[in-house]
DSSP file (Angstrom, degrees, kcal/mol; ACC not computed):
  #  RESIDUE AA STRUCTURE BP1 BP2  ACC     N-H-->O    O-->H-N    N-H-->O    O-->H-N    TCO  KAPPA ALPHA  PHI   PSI    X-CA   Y-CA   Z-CA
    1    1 A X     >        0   0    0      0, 0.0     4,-1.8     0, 0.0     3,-0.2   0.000 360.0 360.0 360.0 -50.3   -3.0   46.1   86.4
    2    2 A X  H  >  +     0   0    0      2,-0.3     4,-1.9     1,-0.2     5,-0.2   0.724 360.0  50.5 -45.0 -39.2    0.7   45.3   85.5
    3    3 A X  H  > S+     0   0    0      1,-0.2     4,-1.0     2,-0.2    -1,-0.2   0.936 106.3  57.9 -81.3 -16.5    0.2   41.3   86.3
    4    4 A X  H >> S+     0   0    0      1,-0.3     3,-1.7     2,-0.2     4,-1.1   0.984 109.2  42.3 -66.0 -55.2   -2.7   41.4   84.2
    5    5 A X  H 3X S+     0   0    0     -4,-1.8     4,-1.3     1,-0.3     3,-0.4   0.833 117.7  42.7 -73.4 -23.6   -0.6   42.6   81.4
    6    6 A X  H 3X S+     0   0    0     -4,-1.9     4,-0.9     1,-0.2    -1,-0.3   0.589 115.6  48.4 -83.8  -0.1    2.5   40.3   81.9
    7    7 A X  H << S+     0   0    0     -3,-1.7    -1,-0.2    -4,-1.0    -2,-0.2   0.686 110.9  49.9-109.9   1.0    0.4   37.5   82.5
    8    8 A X  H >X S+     0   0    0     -4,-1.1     3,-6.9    -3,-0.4     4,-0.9   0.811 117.6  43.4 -95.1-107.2   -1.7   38.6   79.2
    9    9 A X  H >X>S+     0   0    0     -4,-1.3     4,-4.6     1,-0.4     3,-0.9   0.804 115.5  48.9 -29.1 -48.8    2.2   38.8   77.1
   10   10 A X  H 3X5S+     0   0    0     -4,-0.9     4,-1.1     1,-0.3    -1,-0.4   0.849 112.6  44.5 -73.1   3.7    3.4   35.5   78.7
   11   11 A X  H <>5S+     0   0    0     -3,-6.9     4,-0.6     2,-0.1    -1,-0.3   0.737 118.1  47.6-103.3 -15.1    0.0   33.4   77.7
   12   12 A X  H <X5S+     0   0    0     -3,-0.9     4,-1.3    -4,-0.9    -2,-0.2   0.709 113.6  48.4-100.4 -26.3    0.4   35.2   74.2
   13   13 A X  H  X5S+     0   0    0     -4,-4.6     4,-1.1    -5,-0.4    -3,-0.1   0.742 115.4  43.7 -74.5 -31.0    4.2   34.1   74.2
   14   14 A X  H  X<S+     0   0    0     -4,-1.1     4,-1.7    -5,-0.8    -2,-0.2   0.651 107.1  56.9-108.2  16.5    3.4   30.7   75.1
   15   15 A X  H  X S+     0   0    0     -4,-0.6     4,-2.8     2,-0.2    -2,-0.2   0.812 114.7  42.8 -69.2 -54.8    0.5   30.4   72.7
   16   16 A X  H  < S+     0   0    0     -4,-1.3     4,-0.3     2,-0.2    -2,-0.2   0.703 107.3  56.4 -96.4   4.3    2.9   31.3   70.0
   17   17 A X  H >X S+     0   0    0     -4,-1.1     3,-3.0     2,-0.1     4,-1.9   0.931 112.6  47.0 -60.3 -71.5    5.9   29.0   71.3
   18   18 A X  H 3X S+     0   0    0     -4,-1.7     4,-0.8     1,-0.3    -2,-0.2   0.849 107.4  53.3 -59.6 -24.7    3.2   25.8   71.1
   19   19 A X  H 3< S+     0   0    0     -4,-2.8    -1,-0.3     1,-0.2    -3,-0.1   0.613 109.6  42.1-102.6  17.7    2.1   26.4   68.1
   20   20 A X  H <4 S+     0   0    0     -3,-3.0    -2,-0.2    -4,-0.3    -1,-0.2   0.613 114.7  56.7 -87.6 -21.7    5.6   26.6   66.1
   21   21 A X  H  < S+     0   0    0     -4,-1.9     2,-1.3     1,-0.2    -2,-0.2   0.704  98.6  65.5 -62.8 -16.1    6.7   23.4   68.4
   22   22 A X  S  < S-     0   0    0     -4,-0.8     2,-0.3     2,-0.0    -1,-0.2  -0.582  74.9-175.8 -93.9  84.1    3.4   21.4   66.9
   23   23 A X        -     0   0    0     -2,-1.3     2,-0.4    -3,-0.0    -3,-0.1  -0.714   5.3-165.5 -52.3 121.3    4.5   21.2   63.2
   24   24 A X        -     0   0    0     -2,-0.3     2,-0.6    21,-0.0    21,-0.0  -0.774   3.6-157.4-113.2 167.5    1.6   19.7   61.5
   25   25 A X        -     0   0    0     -2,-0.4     2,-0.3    14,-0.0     3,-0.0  -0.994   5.2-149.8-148.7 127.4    2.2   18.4   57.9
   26   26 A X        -     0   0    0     -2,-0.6     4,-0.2     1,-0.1     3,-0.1  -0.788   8.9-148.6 -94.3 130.5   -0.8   18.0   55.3
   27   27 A X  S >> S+     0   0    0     -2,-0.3     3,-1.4     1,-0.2     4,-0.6   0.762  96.0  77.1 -81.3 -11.8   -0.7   15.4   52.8
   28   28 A X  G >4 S+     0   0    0      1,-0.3     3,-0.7     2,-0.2     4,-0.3   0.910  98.8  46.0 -27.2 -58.1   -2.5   17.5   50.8
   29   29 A X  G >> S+     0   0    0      1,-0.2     3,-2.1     2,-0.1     4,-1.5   0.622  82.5 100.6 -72.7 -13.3    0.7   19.1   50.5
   30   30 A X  G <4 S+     0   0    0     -3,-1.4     5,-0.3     1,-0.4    -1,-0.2   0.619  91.7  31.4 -71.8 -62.1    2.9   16.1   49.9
   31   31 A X  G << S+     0   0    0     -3,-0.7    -1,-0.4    -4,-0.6    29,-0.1   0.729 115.3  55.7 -63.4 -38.1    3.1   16.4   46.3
   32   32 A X  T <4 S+     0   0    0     -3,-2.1     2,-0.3    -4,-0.3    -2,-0.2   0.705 115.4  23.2 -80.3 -50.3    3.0   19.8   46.0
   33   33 A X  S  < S-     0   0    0     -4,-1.5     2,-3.9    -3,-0.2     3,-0.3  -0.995  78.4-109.7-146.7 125.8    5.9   20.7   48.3
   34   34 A X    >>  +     0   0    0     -2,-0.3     3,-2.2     1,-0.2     4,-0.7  -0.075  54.5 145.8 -86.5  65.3    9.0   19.0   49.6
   35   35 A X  H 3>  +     0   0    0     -2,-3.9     4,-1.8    -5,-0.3    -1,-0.2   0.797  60.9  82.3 -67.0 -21.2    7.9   18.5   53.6
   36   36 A X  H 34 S+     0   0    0     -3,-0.3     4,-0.5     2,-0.3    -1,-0.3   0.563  88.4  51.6 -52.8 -27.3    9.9   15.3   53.5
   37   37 A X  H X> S+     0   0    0     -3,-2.2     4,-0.9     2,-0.2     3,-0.9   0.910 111.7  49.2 -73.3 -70.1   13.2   17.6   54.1
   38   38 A X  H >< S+     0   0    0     -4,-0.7     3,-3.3     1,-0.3     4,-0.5   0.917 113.5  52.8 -36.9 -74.0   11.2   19.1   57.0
   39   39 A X  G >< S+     0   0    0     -4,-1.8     3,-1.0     1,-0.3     6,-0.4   0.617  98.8  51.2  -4.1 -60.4   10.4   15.5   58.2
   40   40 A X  G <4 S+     0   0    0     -3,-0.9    -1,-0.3    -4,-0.5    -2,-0.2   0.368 105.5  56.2-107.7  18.3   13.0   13.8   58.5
   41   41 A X  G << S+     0   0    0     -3,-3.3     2,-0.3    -4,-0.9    -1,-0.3   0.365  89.9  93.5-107.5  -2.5   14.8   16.6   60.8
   42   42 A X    <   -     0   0    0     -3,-1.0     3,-0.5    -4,-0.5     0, 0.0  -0.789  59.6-163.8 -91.9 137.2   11.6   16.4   63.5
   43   43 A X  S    S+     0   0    0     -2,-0.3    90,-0.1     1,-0.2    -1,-0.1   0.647  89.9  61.1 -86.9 -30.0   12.4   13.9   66.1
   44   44 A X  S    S+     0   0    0     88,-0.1    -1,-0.2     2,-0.0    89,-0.1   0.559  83.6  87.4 -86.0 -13.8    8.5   14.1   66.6
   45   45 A X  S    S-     0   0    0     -3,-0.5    88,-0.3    -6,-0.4     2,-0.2  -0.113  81.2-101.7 -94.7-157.8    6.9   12.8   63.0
   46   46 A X     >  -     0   0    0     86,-0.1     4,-1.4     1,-0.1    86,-0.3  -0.736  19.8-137.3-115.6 150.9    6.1    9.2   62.1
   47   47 A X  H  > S+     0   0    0     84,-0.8     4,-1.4    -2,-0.2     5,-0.2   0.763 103.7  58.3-108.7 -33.6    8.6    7.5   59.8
   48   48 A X  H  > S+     0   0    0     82,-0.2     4,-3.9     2,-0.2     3,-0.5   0.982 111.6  40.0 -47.4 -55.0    5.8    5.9   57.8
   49   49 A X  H  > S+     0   0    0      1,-0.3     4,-3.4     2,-0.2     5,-0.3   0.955 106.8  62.4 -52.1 -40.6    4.3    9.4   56.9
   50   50 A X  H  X S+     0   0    0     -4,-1.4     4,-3.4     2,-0.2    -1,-0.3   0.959 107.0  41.9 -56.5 -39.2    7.4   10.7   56.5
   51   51 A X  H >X S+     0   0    0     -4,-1.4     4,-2.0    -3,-0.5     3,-0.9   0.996 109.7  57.8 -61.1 -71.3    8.0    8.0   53.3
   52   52 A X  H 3X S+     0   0    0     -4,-3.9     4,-4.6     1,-0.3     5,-0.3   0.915 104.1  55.2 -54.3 -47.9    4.7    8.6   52.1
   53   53 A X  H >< S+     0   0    0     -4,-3.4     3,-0.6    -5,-0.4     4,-0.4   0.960 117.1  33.9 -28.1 -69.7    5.8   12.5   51.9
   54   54 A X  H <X S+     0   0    0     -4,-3.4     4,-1.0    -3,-0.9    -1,-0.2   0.667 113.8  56.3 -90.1 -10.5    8.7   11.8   49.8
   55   55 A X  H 3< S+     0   0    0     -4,-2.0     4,-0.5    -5,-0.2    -1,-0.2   0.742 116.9  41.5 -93.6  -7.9    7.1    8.8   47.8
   56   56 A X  T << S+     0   0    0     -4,-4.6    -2,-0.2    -3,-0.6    -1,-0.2   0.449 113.1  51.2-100.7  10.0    4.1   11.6   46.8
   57   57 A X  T  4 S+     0   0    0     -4,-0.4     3,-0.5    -5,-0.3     4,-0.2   0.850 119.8  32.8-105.0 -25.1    6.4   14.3   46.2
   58   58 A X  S  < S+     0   0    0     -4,-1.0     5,-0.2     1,-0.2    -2,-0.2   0.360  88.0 106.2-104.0  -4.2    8.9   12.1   43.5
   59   59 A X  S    S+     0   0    0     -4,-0.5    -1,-0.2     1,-0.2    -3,-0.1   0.673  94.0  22.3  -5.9 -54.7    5.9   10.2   42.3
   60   60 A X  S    S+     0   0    0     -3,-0.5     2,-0.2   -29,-0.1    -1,-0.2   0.429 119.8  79.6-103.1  12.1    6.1   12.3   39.2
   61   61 A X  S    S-     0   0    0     -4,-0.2     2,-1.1    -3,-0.2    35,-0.1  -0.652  77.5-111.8 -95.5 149.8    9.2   13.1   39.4
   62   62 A X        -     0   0    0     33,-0.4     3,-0.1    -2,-0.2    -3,-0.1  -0.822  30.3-118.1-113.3 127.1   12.5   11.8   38.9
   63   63 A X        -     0   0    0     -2,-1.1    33,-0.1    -5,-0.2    -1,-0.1  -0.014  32.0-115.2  15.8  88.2   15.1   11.0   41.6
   64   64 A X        -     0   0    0      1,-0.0     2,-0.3    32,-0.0    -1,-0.1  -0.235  39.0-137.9 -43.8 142.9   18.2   13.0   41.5
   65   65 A X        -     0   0    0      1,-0.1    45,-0.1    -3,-0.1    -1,-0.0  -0.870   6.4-115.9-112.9 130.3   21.3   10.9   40.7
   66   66 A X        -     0   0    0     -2,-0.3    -1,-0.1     1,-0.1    44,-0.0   0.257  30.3-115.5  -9.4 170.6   24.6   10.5   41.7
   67   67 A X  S    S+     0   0    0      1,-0.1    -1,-0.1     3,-0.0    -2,-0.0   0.903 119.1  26.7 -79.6 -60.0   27.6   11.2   39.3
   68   68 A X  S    S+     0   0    0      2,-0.1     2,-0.3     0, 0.0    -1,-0.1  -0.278  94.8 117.9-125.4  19.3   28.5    7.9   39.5
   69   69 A X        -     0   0    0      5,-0.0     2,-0.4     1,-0.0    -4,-0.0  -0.727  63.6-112.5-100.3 122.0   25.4    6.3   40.2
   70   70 A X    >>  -     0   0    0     -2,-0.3     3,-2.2     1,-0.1     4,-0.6  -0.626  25.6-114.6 -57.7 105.2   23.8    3.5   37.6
   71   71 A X  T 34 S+     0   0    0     -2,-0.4    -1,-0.1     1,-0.3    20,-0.0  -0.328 105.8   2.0 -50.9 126.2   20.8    4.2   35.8
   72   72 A X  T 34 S+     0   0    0      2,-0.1    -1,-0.3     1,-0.1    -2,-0.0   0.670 102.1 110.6  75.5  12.7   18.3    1.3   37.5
   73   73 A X  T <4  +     0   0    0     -3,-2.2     2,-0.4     2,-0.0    -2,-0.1   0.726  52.6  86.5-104.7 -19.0   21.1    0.1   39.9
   74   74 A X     <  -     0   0    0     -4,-0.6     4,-0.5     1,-0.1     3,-0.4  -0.646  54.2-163.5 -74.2 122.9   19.5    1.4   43.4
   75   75 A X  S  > S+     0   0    0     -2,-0.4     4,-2.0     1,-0.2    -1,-0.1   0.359  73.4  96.5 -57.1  -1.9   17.0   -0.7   45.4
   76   76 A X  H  > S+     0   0    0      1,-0.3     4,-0.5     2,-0.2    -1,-0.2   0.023  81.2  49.2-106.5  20.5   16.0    2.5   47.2
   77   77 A X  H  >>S+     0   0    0     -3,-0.4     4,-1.7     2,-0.2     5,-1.1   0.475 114.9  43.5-108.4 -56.0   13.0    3.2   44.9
   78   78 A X  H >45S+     0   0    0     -4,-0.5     3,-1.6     4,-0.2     5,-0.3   0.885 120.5  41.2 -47.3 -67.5   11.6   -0.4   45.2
   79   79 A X  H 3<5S+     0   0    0     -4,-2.0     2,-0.5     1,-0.3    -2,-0.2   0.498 116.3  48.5 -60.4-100.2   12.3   -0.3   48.9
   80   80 A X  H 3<5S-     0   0    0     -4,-0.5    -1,-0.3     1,-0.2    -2,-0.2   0.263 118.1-118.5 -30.5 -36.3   10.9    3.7   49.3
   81   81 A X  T <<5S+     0   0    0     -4,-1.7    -1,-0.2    -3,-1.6    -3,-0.2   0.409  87.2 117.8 105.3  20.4    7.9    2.2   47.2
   82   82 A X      < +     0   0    0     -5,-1.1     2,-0.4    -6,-0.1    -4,-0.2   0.437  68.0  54.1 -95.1  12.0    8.5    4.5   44.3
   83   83 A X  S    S-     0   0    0     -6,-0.6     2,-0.4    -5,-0.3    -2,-0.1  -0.927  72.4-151.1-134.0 149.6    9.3    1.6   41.7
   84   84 A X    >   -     0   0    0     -2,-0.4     3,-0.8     3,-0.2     2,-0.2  -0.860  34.0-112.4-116.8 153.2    6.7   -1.3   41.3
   85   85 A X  T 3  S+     0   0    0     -2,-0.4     3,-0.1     1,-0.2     0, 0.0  -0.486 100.1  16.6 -72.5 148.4    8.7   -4.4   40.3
   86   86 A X  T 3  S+     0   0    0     -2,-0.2     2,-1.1     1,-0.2    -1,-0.2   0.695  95.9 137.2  46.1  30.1    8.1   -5.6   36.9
   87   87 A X    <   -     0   0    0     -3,-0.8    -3,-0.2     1,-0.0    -1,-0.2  -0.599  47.8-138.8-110.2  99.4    6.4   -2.1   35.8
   88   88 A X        +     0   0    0     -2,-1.1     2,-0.2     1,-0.1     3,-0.1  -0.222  40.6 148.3 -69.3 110.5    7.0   -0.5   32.6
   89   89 A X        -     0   0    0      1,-0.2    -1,-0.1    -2,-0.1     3,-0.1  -0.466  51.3 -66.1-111.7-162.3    7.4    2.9   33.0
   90   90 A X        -     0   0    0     -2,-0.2    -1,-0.2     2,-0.0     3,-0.0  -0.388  61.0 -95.9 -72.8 167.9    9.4    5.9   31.3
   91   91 A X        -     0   0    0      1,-0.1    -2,-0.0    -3,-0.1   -19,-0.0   0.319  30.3-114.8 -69.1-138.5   13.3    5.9   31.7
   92   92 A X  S  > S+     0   0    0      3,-0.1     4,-1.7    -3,-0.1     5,-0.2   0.118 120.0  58.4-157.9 -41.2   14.5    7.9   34.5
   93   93 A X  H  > S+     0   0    0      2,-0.2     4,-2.5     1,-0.2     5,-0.1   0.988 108.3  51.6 -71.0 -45.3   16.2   10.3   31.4
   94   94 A X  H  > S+     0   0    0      1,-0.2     4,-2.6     2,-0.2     5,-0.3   0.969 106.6  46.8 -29.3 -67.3   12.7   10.6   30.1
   95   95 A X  H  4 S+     0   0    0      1,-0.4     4,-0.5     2,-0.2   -33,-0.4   0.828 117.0  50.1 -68.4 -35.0   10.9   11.8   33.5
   96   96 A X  H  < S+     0   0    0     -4,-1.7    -1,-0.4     2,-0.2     4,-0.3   0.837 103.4  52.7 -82.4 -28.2   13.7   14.2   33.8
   97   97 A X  H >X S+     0   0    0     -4,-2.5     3,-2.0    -5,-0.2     4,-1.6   0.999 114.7  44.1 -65.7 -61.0   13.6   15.6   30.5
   98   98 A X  T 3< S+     0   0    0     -4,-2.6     4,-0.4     1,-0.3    -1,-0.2   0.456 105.1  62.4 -72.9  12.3    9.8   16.4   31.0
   99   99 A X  T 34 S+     0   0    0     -4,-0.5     4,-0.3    -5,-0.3    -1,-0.3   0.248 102.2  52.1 -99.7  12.5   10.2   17.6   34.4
  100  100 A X  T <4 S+     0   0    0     -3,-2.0    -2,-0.2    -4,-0.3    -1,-0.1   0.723 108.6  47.5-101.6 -46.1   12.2   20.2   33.2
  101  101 A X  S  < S+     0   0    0     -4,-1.6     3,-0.3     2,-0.2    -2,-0.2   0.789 112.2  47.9 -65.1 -40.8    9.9   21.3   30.7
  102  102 A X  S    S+     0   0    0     -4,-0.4     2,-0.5     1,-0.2    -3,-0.1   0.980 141.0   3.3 -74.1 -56.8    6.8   21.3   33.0
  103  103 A X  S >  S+     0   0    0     -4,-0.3     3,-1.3     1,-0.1    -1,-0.2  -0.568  74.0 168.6-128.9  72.1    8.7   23.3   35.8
  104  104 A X  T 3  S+     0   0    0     -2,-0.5    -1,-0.1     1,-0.3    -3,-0.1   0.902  78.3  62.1 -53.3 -25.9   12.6   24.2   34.4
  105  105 A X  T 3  S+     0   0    0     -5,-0.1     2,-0.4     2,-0.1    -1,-0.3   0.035  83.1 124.4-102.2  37.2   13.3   26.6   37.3
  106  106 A X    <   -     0   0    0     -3,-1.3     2,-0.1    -7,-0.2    -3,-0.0  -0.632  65.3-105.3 -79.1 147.7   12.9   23.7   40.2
  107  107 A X        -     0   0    0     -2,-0.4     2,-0.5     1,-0.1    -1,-0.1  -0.384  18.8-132.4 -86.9 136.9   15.2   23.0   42.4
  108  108 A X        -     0   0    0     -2,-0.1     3,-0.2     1,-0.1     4,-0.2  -0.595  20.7-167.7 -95.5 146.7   17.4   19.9   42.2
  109  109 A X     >> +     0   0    0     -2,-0.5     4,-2.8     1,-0.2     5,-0.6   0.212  42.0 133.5-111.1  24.2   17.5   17.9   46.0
  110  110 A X  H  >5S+     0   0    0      2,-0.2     4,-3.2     1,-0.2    -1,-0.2   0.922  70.9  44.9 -50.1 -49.3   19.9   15.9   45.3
  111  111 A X  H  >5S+     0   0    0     -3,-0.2     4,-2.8     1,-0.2     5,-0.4   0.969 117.1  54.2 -32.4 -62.9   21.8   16.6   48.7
  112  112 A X  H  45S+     0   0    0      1,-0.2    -1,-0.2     2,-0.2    -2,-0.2   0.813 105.3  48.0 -37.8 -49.9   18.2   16.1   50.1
  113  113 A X  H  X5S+     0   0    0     -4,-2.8     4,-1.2     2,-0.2    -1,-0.2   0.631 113.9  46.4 -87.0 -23.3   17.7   12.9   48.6
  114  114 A X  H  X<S+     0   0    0     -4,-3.2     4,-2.4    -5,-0.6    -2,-0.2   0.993 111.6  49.5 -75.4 -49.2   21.0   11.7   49.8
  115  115 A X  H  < S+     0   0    0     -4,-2.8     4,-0.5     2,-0.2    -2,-0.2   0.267 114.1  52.5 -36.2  -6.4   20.3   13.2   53.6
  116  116 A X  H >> S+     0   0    0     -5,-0.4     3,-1.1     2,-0.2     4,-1.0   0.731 107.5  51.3-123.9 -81.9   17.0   11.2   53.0
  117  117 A X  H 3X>S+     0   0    0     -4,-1.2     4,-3.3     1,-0.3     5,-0.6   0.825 112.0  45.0  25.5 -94.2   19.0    8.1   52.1
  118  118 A X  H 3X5S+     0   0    0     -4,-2.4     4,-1.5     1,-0.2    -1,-0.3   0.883 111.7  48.8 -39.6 -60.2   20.9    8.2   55.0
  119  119 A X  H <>5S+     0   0    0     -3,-1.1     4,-2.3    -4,-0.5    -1,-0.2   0.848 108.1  57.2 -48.6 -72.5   18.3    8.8   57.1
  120  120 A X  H  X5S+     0   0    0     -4,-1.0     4,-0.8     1,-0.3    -2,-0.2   0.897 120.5  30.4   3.0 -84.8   16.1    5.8   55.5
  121  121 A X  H  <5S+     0   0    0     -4,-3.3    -1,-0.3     1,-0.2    -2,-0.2   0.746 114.8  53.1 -76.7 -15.4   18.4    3.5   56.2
  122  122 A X  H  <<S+     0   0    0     -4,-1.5     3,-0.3    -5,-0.6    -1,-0.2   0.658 112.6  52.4 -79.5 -32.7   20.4    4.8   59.5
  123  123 A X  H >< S+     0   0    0     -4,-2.3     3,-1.2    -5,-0.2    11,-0.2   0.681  83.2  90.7 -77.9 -17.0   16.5    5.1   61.4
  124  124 A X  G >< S+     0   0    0     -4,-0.8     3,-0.6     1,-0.4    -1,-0.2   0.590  81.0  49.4 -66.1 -29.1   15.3    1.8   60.8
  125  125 A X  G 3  S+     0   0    0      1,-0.3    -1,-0.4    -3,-0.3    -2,-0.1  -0.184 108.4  54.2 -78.2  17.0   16.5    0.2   63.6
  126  126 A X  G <  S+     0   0    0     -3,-1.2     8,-1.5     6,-0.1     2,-0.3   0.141  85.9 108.1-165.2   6.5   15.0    2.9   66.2
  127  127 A X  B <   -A  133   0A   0     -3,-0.6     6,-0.2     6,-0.2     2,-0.2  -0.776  54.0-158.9 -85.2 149.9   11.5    2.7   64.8
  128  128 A X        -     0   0    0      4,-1.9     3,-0.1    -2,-0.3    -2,-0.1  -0.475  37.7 -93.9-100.7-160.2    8.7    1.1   66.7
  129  129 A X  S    S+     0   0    0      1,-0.2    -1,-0.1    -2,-0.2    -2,-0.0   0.430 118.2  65.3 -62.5 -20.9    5.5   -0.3   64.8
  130  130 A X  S    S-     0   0    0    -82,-0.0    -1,-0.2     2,-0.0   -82,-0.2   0.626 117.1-111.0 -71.1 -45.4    3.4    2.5   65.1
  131  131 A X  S    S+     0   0    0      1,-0.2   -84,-0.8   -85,-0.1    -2,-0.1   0.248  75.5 131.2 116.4 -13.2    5.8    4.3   63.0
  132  132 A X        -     0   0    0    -86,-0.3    -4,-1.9   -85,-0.1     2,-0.5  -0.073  54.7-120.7 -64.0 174.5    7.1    6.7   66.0
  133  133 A X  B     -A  127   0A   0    -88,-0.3     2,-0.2    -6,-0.2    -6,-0.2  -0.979  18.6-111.4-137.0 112.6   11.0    7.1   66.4
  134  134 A X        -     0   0    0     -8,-1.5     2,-0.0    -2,-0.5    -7,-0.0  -0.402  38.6-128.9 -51.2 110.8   12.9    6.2   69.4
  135  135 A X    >>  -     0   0    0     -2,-0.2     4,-1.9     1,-0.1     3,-1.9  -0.211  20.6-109.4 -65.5 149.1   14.3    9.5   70.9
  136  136 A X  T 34 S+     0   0    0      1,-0.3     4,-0.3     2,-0.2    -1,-0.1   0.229 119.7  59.5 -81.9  42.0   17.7    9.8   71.7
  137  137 A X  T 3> S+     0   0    0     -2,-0.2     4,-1.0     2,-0.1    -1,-0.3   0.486 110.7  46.4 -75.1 -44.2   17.3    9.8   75.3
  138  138 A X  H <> S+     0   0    0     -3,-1.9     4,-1.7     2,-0.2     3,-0.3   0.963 117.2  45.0 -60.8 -64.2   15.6    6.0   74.7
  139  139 A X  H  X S+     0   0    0     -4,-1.9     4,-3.1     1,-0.3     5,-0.4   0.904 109.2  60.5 -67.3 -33.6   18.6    4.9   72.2
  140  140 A X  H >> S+     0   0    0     -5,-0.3     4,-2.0    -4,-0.3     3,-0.9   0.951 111.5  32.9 -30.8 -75.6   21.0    6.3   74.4
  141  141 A X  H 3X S+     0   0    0     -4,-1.0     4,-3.3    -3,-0.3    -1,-0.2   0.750 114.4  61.2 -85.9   8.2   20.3    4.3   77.1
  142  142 A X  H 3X S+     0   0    0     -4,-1.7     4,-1.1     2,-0.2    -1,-0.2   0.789 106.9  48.0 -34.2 -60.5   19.4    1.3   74.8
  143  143 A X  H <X S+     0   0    0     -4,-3.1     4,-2.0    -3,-0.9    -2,-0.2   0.713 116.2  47.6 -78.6 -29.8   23.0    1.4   73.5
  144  144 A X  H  < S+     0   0    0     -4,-2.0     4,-0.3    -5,-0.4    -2,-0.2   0.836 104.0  53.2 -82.2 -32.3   24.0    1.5   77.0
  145  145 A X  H >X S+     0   0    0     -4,-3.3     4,-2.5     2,-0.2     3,-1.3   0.883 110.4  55.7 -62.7 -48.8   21.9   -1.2   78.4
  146  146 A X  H 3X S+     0   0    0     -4,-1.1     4,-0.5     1,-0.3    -2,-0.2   0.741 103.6  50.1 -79.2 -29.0   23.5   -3.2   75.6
  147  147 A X  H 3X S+     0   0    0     -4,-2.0     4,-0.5     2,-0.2    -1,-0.3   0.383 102.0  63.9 -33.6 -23.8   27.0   -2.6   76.5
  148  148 A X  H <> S+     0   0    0     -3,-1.3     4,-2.9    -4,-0.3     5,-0.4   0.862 110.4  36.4 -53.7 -79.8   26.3   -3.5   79.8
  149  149 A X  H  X S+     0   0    0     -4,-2.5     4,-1.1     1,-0.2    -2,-0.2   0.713 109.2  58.4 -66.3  -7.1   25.5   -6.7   78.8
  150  150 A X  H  X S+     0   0    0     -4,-0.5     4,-5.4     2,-0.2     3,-0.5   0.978 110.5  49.7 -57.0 -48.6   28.0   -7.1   76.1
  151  151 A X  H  X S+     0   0    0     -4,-0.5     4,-1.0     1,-0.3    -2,-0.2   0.884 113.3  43.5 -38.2 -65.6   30.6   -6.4   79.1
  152  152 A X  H  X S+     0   0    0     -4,-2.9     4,-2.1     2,-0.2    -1,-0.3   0.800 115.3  51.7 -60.7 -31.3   29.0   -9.1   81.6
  153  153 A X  H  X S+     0   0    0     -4,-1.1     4,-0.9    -3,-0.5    -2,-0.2   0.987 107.5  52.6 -61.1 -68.3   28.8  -11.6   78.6
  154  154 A X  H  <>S+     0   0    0     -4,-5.4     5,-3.2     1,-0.2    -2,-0.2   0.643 108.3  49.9 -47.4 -23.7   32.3  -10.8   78.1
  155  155 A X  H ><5S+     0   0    0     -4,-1.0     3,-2.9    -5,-0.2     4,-0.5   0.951 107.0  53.8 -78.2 -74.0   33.2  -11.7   81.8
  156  156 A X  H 3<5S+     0   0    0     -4,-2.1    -2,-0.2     1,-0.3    -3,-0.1   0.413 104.5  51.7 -18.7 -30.9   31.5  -15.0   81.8
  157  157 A X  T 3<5S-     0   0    0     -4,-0.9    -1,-0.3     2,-0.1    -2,-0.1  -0.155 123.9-103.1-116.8  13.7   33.3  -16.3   78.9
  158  158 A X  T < 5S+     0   0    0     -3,-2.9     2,-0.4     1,-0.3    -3,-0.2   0.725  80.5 122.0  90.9  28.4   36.8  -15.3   80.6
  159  159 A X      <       0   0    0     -5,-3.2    -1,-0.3    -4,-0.5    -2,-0.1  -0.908 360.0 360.0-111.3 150.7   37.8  -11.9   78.5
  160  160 A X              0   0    0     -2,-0.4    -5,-0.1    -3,-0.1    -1,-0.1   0.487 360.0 360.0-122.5 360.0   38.1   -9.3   80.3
């Protein structure tokens, strides 16, 4: 009677351990809710999906700015896909004014959007075609494999 009940708690412990390790993400929610923060701190999602997250949640929205940041001087809306070249839209002061109005008490991501930034551009190299992300267990030895050979290169050609 006793294994029956531990072996009843541990299949109910490890029912609810896999299913907070599977994070699933709706796009439904995309828009709605800012999973893109969630995203891009899972080692597991897909780097496309993850973009599509953050290009349907700022879609109507505008893009928190730097201090010292240029109105229209980042590429990182063309390249995110959130700017169409040659497309007249509203200003960026606009889209802020009336996103204030629609929702005033929303939270500004600027941190987020930098951390998403960073991210962007710092992953790109570590994605395969599929959209998956090379763990760091792969880029580890990746970086290592390629040190190797820098090393042996470096012998051949008489530096030591």
């Amino acid at each position: 009677m006793r294994t029956r009940y531990l072996c009843l708690i541990a299949s109910i412990m490890l029912f609810v351990v896999a299913a907070n390790s599977q994070t699933v993400y709706k796009s439904s929610r995309y828009k709605k809710e800012p999973l893109w923060i969630q995203m891009m701190n899972d080692t597991t999602v897909n780097y496309f999906e993850t973009i599509k997250a953050f290009r349907e949640y700022f879609k109507d929205r505008a893009l928190p700015r730097e201090a010292n940041e240029l109105e229209g001087s980042d590429s990182f809306e063309k390249e995110i896909g959130l700017e169409e070249p040659g497309n007249s839209k509203k200003s960026e002061k606009e889209r802020e004014r009336e996103q204030r109005k629609i929702n005033p008490k929303e939270q500004n991501y600027s941190a987020e959007v930098r951390a998403f930034k960073g991210w962007f551009y710092g992953i790109q190299p570590w994605v395969r075609e599929d959209g998956s992300i090379i763990g760091p267990v792969e880029k580890q030895k990746i970086i290592d494999r390629q040190q190797k050979e820098l090393k042996e290169t470096e012998k051949m050609n008489g530096k030591k």
